[in-house]
N, C-alpha and C positions, 0 to 999 in steps of 0.2 A: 834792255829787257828788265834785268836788276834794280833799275829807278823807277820805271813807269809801271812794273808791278806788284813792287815790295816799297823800294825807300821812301818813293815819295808821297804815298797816301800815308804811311805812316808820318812821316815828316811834318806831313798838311792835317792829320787828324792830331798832334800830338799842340800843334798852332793851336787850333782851332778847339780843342780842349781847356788850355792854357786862356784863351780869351772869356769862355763861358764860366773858366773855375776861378774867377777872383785874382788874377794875371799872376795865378802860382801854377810856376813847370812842375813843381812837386805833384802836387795834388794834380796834374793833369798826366804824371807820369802812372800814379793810382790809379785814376779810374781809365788809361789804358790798360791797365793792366787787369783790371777786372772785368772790361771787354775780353779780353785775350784768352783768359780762366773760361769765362763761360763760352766761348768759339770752340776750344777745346775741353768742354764737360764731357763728350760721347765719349773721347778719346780715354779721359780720367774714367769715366762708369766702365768703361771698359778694364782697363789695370786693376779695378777693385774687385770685377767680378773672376777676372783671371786668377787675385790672390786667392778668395775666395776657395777657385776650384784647386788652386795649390793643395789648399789645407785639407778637403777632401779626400785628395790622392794619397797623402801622407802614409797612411797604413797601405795602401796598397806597393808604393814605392819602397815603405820599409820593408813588406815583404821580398820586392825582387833583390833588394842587396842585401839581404841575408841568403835567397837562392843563390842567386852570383857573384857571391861574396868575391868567387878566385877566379873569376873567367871577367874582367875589365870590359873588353871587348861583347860581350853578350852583355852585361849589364849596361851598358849605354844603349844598345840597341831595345834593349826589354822598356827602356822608361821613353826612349824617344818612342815607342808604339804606342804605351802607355799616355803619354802629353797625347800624342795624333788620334787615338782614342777618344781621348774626353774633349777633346777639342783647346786645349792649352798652351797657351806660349810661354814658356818659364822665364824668356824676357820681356814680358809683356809689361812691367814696369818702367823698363826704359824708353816706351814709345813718345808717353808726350813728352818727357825731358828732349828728344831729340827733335820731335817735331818742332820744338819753340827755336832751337836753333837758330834759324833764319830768323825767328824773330828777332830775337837777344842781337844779332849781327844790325839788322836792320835800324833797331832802337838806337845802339848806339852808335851808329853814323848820326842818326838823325837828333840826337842831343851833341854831338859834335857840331853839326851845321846849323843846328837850330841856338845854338848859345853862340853865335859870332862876335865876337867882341872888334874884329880886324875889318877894315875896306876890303881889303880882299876876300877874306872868309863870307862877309854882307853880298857880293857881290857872287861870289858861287852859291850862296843862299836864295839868291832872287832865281837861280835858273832852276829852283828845284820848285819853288812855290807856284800852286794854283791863280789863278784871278781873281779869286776872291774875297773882295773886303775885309769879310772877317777875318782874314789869314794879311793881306798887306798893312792892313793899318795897326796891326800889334807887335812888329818887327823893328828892334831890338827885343828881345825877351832876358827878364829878371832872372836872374841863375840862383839865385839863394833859396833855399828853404831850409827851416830851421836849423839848424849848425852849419849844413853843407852848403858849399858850392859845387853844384850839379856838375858842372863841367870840369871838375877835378877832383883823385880821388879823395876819400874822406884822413883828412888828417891825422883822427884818431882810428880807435881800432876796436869801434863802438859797433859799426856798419857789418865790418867782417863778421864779428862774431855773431851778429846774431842772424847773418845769410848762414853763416854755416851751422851754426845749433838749428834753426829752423829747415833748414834743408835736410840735418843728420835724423831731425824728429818724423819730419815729413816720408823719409827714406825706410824711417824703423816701424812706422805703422804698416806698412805694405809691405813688407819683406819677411816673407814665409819661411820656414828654417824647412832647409831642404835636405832629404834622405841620403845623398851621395856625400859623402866626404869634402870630396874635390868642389864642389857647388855650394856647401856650407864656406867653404874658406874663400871663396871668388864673391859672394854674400859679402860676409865680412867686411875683407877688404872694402869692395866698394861703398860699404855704408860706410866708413870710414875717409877714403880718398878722397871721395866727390864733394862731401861739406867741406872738406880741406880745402882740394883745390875750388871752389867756389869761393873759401872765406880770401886764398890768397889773390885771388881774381878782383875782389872785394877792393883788395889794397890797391889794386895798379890801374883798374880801369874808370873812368870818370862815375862820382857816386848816382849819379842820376842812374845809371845801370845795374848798381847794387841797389839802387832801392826798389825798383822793379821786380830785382830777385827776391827780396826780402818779400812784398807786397806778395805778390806770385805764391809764396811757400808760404804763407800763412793765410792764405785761402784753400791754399790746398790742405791744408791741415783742417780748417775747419771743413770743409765737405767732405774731407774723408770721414771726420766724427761725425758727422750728421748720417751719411749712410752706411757707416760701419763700425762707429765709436775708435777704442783706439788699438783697438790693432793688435798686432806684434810690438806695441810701443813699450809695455810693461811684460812682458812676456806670452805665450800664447794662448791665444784666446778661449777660453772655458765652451767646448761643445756640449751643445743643450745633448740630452740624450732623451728620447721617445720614452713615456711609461710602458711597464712591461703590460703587456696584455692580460689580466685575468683569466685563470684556467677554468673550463667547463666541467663539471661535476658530470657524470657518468649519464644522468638525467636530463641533461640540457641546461642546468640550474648552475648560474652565477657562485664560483665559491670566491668568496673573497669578504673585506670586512664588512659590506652591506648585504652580503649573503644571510638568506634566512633557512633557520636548518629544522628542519622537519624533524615534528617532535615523536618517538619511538612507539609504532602503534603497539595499541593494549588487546594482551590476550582474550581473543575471542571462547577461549577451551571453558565448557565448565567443567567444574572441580565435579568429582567423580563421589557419588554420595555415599 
């Protein structure tokens, strides 16, 4: 079930990529990856609008933890009404990182089978692939692209860092500072761990797979800026505030600075002879 409806179309499209992109696995691990991005955009518009209504909620949130500052137990209840309310998932961020999941699993079986270097590796290779010309007659595939060798991880420690600053960045634009104590420090934390353990992931696992991640977080970065600039990435976001409405003069007449003011009528009385 796992091969014939995850490994192996990735396997075969990742071939078949690799032939049409100038017989670089690099460059055909990119623009998988930029399929991937956009398969899951709904998922992404989704996380951004959920941030979004984070940052709305905020004053209402800070109100109920100053009412329930000392009752714990009612103040978890008061904000999960509050999210159920507005309709919000407070991990609604984490969605497509996990959804790619299976792909990232996927991927890198399929840069492990797709870079065979062994008779034997060639030979569990042939049971995965298609009949398809384009896909049998480009089989050995190049593993190099630029410094790396795709099928082993990156030597230096060029590739981590920049999975994990791009991912730390990617993390800090979408990450609303949240009214609870407890959910500001669980924030934290994971905008910290996750570039971590990505950058140390970086290190162990074949770069062909970091570079995917790399590729991946810096699309995501720029589509976050395109529909939402940056974020929580410099701190939070400046809310536009509505102009105040001009008040109405007792008369119905506009006061304010294109107000025009009626000039003091002249006594009608005559002077008394």
């Amino acid at each position: 079930m796992w091969n014939t409806l995850v490994l192996d179309p990735m396997l075969n499209s990742l071939i078949v990529l690799y032939s049409v992109l100038f017989s670089s696995f690099g460059l055909a691990i990119v623009a998988l990856t930029i399929i991937v991005r956009l398969a899951t955009y709904p998922l992404t518009l989704r996380q951004l609008r959920s941030t979004k209504a984070l940052q709305t909620l905020q004053p209402k949130l800070q109100e109920i933890q100053k009412k329930y500052a000392k009752n714990k137990t009612r103040l978890q209840r008061e904000m999960m009404e509050l999210y159920k309310e507005a309709g919000v998932n407070p991990a609604g961020c984490l969605w497509p990182m996990l959804v790619q999941i299976p792909i990232w699993i996927a991927l890198y079986q399929s840069i492990m089978r797709a870079l065979a270097a062994t008779p034997e590796s060639l030979l569990s290779l042939s049971q995965h692939l298609y009949s398809w010309s384009i896909v049998n007659q480009v089989v050995p595939l190049k593993e190099k692209f630029l410094w790396l060798d795709l099928s082993k991880p990156d030597g230096t420690i060029i590739l981590a860092v920049l999975v994990g600053v791009t991912m730390w960045v990617q993390q800090k634009m979408v990450t609303a500072p949240a009214a609870d104590p407890r959910q500001e420090s669980m924030n934290r934390m994971m905008l910290l761990m996750m570039p971590f353990m990505f950058g140390l992931f970086a290190l162990q696992f074949p770069s062909g797979l970091a570079l995917f991640w790399l590729v991946s977080n810096i699309i995501g970065i720029v589509m976050q800026y395109f529909m939402g600039g940056w974020g929580y990435l410099f701190g939070p976001p400046a809310v536009k505030v509505a102009p105040k409405e001009r008040k109405k003069g007792a008369k119905g007449r506009v006061i304010g600075k294109s107000s025009i003011t009626s000039e003091p009528k002249k006594s009608t009385t005559k002077k008394k002879s």
